[in-house]
KOLGUGU-180217 format. One record per residue (C-alpha): x negated, y negated, z; residue number from 0; residue in one letter. Coordinates in nm, 4 decimals, always signed. Layout:
N
- u_v_w_num_residu
- X_Y_Z_NUM_a $
...
# end
This chain:
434
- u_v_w_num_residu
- -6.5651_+0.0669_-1.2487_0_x $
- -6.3354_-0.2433_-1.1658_1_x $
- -5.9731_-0.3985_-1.2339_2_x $
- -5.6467_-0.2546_-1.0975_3_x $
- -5.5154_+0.1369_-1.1268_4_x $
- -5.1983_+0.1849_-1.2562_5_x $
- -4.9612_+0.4694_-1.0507_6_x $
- -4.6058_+0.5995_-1.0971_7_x $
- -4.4314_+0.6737_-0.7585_8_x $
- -4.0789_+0.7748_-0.7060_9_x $
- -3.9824_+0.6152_-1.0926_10_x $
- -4.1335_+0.2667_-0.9977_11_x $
- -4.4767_+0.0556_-1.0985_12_x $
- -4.6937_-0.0016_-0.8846_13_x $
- -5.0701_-0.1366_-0.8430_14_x $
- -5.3364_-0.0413_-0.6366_15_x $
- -5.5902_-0.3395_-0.5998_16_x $
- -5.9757_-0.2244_-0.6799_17_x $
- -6.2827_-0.4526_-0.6731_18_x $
- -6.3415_-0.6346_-0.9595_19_x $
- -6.3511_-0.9819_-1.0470_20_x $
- -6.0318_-1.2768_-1.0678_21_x $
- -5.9879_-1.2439_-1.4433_22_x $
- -5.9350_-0.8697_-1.4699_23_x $
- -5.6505_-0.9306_-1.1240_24_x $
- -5.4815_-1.1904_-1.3578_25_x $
- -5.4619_-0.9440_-1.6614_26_x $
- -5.3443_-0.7016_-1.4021_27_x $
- -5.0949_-0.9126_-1.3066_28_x $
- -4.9832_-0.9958_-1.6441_29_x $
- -4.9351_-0.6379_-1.7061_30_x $
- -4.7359_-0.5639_-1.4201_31_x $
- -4.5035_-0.8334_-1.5142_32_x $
- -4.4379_-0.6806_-1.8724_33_x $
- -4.3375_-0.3782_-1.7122_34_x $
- -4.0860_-0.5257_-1.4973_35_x $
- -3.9212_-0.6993_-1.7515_36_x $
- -3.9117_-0.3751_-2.0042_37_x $
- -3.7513_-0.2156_-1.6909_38_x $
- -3.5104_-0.4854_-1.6684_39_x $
- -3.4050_-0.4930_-2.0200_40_x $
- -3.3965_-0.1178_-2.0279_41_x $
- -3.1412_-0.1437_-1.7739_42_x $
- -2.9438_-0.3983_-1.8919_43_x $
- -2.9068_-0.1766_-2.2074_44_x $
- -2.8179_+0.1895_-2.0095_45_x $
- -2.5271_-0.0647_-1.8435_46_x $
- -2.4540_-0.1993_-2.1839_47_x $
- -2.4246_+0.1217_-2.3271_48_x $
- -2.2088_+0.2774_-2.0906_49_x $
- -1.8771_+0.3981_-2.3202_50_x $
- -2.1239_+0.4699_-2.5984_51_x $
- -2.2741_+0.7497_-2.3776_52_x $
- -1.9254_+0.8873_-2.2621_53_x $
- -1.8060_+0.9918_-2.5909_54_x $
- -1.3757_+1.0415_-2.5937_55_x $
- -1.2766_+1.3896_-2.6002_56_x $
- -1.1586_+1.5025_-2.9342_57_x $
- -0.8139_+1.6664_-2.7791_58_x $
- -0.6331_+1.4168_-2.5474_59_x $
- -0.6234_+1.5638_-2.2063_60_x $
- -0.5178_+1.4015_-1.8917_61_x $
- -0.6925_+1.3705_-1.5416_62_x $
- -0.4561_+1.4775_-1.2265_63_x $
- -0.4952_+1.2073_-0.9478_64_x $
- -0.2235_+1.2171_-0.6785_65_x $
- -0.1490_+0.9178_-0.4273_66_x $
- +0.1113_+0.7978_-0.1105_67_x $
- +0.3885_+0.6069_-0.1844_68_x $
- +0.2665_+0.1976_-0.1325_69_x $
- -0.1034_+0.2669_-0.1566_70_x $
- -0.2649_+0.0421_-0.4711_71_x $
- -0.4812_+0.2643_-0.7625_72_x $
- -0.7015_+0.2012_-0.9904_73_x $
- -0.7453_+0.4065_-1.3474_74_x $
- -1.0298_+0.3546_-1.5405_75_x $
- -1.0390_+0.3849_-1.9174_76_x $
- -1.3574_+0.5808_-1.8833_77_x $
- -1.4056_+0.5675_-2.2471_78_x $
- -1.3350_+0.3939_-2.5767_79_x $
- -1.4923_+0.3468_-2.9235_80_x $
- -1.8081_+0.0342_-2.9265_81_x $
- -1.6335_-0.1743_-3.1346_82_x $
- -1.2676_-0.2277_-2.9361_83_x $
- -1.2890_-0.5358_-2.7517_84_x $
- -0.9338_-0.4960_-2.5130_85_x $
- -0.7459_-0.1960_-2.4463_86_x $
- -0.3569_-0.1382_-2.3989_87_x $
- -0.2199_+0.0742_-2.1369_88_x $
- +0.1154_+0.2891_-2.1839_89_x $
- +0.3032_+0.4811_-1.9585_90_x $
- +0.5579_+0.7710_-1.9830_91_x $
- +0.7299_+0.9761_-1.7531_92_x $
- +0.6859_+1.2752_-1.9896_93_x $
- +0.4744_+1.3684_-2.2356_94_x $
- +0.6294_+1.3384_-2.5777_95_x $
- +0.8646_+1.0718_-2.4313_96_x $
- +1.0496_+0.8870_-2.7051_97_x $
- +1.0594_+0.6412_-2.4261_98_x $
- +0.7004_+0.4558_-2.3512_99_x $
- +0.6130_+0.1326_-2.1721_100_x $
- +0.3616_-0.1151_-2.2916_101_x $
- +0.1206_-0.2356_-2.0152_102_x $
- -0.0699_-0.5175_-2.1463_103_x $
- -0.2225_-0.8432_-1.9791_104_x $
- -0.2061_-1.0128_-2.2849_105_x $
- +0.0494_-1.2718_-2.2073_106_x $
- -0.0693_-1.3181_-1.8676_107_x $
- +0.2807_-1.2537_-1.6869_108_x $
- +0.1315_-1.0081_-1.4341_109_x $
- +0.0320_-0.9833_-1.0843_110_x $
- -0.3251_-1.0136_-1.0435_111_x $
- -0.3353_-0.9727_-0.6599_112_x $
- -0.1588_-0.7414_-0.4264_113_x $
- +0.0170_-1.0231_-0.2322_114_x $
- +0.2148_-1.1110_-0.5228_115_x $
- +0.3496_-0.7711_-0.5855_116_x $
- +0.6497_-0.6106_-0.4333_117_x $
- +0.7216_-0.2996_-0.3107_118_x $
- +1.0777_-0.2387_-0.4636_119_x $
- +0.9855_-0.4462_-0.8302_120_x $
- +0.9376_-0.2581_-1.1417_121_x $
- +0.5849_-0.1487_-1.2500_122_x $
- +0.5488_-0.3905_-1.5035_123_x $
- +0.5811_-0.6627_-1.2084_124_x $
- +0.3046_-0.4814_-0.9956_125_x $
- -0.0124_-0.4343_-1.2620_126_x $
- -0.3042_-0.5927_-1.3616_127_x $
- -0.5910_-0.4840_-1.6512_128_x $
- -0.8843_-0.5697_-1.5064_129_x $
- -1.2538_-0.4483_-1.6911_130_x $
- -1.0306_-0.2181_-1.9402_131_x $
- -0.9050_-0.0683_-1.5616_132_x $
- -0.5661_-0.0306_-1.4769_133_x $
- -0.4698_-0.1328_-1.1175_134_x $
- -0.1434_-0.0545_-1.0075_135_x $
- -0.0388_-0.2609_-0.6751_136_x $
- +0.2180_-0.0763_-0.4259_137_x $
- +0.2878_+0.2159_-0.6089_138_x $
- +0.5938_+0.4109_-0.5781_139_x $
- +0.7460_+0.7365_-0.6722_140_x $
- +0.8955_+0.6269_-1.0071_141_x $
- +0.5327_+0.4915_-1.1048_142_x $
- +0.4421_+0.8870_-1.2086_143_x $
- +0.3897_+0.9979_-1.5275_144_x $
- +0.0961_+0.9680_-1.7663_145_x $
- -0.0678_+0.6758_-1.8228_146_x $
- -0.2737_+0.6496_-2.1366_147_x $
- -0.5316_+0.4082_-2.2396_148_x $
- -0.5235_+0.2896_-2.6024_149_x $
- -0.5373_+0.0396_-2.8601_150_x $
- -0.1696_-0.1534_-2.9808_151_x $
- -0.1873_+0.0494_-3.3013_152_x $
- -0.1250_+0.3292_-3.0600_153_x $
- -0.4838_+0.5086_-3.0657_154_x $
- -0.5407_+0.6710_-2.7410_155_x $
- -0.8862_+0.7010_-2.5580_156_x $
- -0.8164_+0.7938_-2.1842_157_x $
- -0.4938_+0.9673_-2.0050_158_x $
- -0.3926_+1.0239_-1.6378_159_x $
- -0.1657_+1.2584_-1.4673_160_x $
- -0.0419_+1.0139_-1.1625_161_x $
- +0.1550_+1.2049_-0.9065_162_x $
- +0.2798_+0.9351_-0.6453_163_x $
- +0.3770_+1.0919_-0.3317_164_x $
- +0.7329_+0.9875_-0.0864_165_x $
- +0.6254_+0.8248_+0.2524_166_x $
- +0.9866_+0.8492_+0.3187_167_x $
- +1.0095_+1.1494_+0.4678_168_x $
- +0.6528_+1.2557_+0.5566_169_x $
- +0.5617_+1.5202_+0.8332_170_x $
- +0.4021_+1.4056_+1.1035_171_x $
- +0.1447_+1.6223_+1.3777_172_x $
- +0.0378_+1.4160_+1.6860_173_x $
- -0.2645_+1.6344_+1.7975_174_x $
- -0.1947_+1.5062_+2.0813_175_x $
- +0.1040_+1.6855_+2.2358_176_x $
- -0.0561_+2.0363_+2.0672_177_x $
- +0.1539_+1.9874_+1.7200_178_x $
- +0.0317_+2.1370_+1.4200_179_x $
- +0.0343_+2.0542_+1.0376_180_x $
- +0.2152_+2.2636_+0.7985_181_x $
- +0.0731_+2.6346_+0.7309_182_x $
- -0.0008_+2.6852_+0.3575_183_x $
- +0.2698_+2.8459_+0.2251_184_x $
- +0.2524_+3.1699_-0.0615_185_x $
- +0.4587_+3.2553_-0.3508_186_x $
- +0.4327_+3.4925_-0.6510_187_x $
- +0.1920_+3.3351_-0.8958_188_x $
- +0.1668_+3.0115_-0.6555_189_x $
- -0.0163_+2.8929_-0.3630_190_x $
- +0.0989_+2.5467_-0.1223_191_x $
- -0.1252_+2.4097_+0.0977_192_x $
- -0.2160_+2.0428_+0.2386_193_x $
- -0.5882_+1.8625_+0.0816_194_x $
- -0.6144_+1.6165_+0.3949_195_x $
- -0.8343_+1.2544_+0.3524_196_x $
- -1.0751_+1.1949_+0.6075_197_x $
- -0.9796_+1.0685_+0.9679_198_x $
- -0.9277_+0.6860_+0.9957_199_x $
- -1.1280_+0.4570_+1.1791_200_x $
- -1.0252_+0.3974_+1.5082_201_x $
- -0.7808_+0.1328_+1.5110_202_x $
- -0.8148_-0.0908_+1.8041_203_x $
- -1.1812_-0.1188_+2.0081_204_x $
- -1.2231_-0.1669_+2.3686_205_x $
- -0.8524_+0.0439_+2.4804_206_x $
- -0.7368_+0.3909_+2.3521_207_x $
- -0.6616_+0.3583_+2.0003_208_x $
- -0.5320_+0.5861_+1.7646_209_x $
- -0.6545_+0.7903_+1.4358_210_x $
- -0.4560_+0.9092_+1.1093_211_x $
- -0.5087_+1.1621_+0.8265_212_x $
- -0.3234_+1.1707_+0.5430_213_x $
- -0.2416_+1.5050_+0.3384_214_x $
- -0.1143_+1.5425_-0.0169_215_x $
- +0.0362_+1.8567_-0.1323_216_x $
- -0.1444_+2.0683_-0.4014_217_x $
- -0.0567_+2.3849_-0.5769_218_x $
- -0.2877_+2.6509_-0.6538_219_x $
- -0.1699_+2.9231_-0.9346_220_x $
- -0.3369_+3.0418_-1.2916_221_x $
- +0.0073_+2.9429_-1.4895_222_x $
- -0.0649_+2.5466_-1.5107_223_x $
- -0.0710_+2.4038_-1.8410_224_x $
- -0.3758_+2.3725_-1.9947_225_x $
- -0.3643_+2.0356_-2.1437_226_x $
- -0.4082_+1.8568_-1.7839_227_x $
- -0.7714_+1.8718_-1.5996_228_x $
- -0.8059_+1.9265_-1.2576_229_x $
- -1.1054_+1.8692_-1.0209_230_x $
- -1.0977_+2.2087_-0.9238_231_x $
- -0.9605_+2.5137_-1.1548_232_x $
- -0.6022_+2.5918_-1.1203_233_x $
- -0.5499_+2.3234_-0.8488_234_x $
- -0.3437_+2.0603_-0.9263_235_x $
- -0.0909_+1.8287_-0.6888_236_x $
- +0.2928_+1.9123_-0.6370_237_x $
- +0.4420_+1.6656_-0.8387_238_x $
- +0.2237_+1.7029_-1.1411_239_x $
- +0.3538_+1.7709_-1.4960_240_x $
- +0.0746_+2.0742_-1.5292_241_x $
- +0.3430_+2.2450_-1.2806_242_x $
- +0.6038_+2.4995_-1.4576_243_x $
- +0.9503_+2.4346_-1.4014_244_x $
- +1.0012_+2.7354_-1.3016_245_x $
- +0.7762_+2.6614_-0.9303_246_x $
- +0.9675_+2.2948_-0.8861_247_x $
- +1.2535_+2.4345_-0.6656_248_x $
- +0.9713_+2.5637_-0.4120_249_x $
- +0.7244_+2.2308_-0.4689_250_x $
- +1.0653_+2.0202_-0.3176_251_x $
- +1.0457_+2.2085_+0.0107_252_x $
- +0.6815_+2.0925_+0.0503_253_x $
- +0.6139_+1.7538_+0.1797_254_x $
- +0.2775_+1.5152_+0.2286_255_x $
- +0.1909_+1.4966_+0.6212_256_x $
- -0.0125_+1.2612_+0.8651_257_x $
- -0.1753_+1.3570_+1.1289_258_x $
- -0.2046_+1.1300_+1.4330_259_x $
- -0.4624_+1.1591_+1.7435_260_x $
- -0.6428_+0.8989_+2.0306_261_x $
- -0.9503_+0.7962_+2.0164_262_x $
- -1.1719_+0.5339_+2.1922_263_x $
- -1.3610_+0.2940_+2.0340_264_x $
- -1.6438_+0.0386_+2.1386_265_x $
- -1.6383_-0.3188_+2.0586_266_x $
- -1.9143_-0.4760_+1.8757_267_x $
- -2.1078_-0.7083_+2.0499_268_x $
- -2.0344_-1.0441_+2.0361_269_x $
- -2.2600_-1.3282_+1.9966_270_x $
- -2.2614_-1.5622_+2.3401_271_x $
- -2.1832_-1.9808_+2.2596_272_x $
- -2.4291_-2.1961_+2.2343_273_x $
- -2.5745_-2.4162_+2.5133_274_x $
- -2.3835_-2.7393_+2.3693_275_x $
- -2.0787_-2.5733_+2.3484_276_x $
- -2.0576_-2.4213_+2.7085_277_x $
- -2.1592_-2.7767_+2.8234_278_x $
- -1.8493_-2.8797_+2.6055_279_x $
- -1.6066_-2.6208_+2.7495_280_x $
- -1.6591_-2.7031_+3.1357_281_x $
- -1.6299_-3.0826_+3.0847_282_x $
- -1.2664_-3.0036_+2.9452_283_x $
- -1.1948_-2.7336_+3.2088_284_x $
- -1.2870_-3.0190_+3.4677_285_x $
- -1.0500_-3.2926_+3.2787_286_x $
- -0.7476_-3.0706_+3.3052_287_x $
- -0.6148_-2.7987_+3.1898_288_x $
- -0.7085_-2.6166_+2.8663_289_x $
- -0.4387_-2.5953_+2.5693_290_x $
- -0.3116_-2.2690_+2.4630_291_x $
- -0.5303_-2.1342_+2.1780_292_x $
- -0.5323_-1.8247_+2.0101_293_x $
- -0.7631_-1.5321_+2.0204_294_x $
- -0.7002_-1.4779_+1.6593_295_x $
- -0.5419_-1.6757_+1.3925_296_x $
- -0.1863_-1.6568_+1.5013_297_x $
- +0.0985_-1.7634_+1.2552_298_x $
- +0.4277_-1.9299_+1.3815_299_x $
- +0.7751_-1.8103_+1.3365_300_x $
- +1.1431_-1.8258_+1.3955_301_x $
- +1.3614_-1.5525_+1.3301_302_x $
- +1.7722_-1.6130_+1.3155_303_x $
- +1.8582_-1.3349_+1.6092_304_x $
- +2.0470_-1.0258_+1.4406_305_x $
- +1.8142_-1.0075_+1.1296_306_x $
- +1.5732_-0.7654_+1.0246_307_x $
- +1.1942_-0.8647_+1.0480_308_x $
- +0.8959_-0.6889_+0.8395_309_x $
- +0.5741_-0.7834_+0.9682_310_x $
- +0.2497_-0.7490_+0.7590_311_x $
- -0.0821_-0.7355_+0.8645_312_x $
- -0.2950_-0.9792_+0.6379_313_x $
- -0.5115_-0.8038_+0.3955_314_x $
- -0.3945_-0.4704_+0.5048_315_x $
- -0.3470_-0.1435_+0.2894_316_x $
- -0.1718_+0.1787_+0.4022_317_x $
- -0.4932_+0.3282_+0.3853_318_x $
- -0.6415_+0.1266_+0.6380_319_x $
- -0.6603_+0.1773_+0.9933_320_x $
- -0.4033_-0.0360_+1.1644_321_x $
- -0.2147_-0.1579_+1.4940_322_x $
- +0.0232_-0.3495_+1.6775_323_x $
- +0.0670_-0.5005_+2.0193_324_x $
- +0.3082_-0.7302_+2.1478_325_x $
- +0.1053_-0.9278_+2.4110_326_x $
- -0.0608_-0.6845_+2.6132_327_x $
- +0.1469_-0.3886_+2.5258_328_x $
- +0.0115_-0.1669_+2.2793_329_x $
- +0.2715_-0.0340_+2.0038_330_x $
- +0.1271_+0.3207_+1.9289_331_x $
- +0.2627_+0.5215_+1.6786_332_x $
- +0.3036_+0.8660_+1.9054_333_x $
- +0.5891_+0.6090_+2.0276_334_x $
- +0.6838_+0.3970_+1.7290_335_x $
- +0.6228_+0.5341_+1.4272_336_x $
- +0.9064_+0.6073_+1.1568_337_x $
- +1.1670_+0.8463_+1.3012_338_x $
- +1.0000_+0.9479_+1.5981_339_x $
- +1.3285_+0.8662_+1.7371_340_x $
- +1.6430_+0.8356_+1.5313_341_x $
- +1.7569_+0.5424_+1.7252_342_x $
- +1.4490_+0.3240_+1.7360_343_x $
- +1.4714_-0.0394_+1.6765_344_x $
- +1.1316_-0.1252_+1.6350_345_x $
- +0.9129_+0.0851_+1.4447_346_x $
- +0.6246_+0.0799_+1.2287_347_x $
- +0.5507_+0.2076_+0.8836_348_x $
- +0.3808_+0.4409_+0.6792_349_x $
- +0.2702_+0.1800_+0.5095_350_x $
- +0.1365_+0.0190_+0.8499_351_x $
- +0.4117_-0.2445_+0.8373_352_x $
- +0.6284_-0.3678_+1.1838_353_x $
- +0.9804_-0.3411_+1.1516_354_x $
- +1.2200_-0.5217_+1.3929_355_x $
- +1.5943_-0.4518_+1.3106_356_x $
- +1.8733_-0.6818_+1.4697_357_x $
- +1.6330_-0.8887_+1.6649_358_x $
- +1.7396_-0.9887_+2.0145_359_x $
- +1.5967_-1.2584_+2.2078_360_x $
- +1.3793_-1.0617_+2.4208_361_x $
- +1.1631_-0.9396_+2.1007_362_x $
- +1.0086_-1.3048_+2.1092_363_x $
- +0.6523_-1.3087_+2.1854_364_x $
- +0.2867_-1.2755_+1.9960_365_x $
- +0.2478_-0.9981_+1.8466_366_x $
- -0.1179_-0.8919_+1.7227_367_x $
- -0.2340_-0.6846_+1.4414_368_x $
- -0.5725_-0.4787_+1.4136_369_x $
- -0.6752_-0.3964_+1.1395_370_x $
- -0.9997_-0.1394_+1.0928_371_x $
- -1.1090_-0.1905_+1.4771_372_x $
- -1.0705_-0.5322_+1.5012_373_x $
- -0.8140_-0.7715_+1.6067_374_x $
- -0.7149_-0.9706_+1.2636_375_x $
- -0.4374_-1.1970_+1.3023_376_x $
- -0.1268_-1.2806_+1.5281_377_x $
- +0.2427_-1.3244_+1.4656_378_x $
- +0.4090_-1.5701_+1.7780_379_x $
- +0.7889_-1.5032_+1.6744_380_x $
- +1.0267_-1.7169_+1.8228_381_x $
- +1.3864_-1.5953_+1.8288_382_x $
- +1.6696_-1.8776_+1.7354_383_x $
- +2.0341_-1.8640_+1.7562_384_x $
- +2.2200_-1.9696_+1.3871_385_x $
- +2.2800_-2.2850_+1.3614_386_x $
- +2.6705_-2.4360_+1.4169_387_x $
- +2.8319_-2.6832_+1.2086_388_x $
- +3.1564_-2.8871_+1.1759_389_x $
- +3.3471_-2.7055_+0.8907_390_x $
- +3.5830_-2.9266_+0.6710_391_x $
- +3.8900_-2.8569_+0.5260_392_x $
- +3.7444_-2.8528_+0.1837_393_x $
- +3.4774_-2.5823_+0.2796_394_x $
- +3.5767_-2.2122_+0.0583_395_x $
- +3.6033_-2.0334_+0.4314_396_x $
- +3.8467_-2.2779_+0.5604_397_x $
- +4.0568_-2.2676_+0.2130_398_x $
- +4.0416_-1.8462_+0.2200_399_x $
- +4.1559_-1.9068_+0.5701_400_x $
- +4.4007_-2.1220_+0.5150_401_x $
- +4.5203_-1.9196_+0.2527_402_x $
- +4.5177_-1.5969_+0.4245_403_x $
- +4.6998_-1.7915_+0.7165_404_x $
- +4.9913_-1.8912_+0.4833_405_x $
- +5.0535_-1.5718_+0.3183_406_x $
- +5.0706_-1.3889_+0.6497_407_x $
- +5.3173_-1.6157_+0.8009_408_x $
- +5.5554_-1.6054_+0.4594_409_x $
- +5.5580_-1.2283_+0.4459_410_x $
- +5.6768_-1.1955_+0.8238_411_x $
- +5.8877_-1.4954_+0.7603_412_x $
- +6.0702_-1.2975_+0.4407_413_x $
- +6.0699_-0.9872_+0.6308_414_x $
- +6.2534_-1.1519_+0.9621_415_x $
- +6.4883_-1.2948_+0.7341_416_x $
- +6.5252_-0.9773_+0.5746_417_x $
- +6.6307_-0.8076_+0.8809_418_x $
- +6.8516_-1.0732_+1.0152_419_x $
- +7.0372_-1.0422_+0.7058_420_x $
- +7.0664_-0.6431_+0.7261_421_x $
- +7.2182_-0.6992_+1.0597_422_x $
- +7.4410_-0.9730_+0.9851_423_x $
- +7.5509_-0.7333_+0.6637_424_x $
- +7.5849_-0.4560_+0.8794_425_x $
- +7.8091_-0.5930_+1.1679_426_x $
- +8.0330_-0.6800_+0.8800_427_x $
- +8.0957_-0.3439_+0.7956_428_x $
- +8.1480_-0.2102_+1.1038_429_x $
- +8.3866_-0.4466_+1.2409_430_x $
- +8.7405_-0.2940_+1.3043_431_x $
- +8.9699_-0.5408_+1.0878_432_x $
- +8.7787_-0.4523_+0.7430_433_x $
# end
């Protein structure tokens, strides 16, 4: 018997090759490229068909998801009828809120990258609807509530339970020096404890480099309310609205926590130049000296000394593993991160940024920012004294001062008088012929 024998291994098609003569390998052939495009189209139409297989649940319940202070998220509507085209987003801080606000992308006024969103704006400055997906960009604390996925008549599909987490005042462990994260803590009806993300990457390569881990706080008790799902039973975070009032006093004792340790990295290997460009390199070493150029890109600065300074690191989230150095000095965080020391001047972050208050001169330099292991960019800050000019007498400062000036010298004026008369008045009384 010839032609080809058709198997099924693993869930794919494939042919084993028998003798037999060319026109039964093209028919063969022909056949095996009907199958592939049936499996093609049959998984075109399983992606197609992906919120008609997640049906909506018939009682609106909403998914607990808990996050730090800065860090972006993303909430998926993870389903919706077949035939709605766009979906609205709405937020309250309550369920049952009179009070609900409108997240659409339908005028196109939002932020559609997280470089254009700022930390301190209002929520509806910091979203974007992307794939019926909410992203929220630099969340902060006043960004929880319930978010609900929807239609504008005010049908809703999808809800959340978004706990956002303070950075602010965070407890920190450096493993280092033998500290320890917070014990879980027991109440009546209630448990505390810390759910911990996995350990960072190492942040630099090459030198001693440091490691985080952030922690959330969760609850564990049987008295949650039933409307909110959880991924495990009875476990929701602290600042969830599944938690009774009646547990919130003890929740606001427990913070989120970081924990901080060394670790040592290797650099990946770098690729060696080219012939052509070595050749290149000594003929300018031989014609003089080489310029100054930069290991990474570096961005130029001047900073007016006595101002703050925030420094980013480009593309940077406060998830990601990241560093400082100034030069050849490395900036760890056992030394400079956020109240390590009450008095510190420079300091970095939670959210991995570099903060120089009331810059001097001697904080000029390059400083250089790693970002997941690797060296990423450079910040060459030069300091510069404000600059002087000739003031006018029509300037507001000079008027105010001229002002100020005038009134001072008429008051003591009236008040010498004042006394000179008292005296005069005085002496006149007292003489003996009156």
């Amino acid at each position: 018997m010839c032609g080809f024998l058709l198997s099924h291994v693993g869930g794919l098609c494939w042919l084993q090759e028998l003798p037999g003569s060319m026109e039964t390998r093209l028919l063969g052939a022909a056949v095996l490229l009907s199958l592939v495009d049936v499996l093609q189209g049959f998984a075109m139409e399983e992606k197609g068909d992906v919120f008609q297989r997640t049906p909506c649940p018939a009682f609106l319940v909403l998914d607990n998801t808990a996050y730090l202070a800065d860090m972006t998220f993303e909430l998926p509507c993870n389903c919706k009828p077949e035939e709605v085209s766009s979906v609205v987003w709405y937020f309250q801080k309550d369920m049952g809120s009179p009070q609900s606000t409108v997240l659409t992308d339908f005028s196109g006024t939002v932020a559609v990258a997280s470089s254009h969103a700022r930390a301190g704006s209002a929520v509806l400055k910091r979203f974007s609807i992307r794939m019926f997906s909410l992203i929220v960009f630099k969340a902060q604390v006043s960004d929880s509530g319930h978010y609900l996925c929807g239609t504008e008549r005010g049908d809703f599909f999808y809800g959340y339970d978004v706990d956002v987490q303070p950075s602010s005042h965070i407890s920190v462990a450096f493993v280092d020096r033998g500290q320890h994260v917070q014990d879980d803590y027991s109440g009546e009806f209630f448990k505390l404890f810390t759910t911990f993300w996995d350990w960072t990457r190492c942040d630099r390569c090459g030198v001693r480099g440091e490691q985080r881990r952030v922690g959330l706080c969760y609850l564990q008790s049987p008295q949650l309310h039933p409307r909110y799902r959880t991924a495990l039973p009875n476990v929701t975070s602290c600042g969830s609205r599944a938690v009774p009032a009646h547990f919130q006093q003890a929740v606001r004792l427990r913070r989120p926590e970081v924990a901080v340790r060394s670790c040592l990295s290797p650099c990946p290997k770098v690729e060696a130049p080219k012939e052509g460009v070595l050749a290149i390199s000594n003929v300018i070493a031989k014609l003089g000296q080489k310029p100054w150029v930069p290991r990474v890109p570096t961005q130029f600065h001047k900073q007016v000394i006595g101002t703050n300074l925030i420094i980013a690191c480009p593309g940077a989230r406060p998830e990601h593993a990241v560093a400082w150095d100034k030069g050849s000095v490395r900036l760890y965080r056992s030394r400079y991160l956020l109240n390590v020391n009450r008095s510190m001047r420079v300091f970095i972050d939670h959210g991995n940024h570099l903060h120089i208050q009331r810059v001097r001169a001697r904080d000029g330099g390059t400083y250089f920012c790693w970002r997941e292991g690797k060296m990423v960019a450079g910040f060459r800050l030069t300091v510069t004294f404000p600059p002087r000019r000739r003031r006018t007498l029509y300037d507001p400062e000079t008027i105010y001062a001229i002002k100020t000036i005038s009134m001072s010298y008429g008051v003591i004026t009236t008040i010498f008088i004042l006394i000179q008369l008292c005296r005069c008045w005085w002496r006149a009384l007292s003489s003996p012929g009156t």
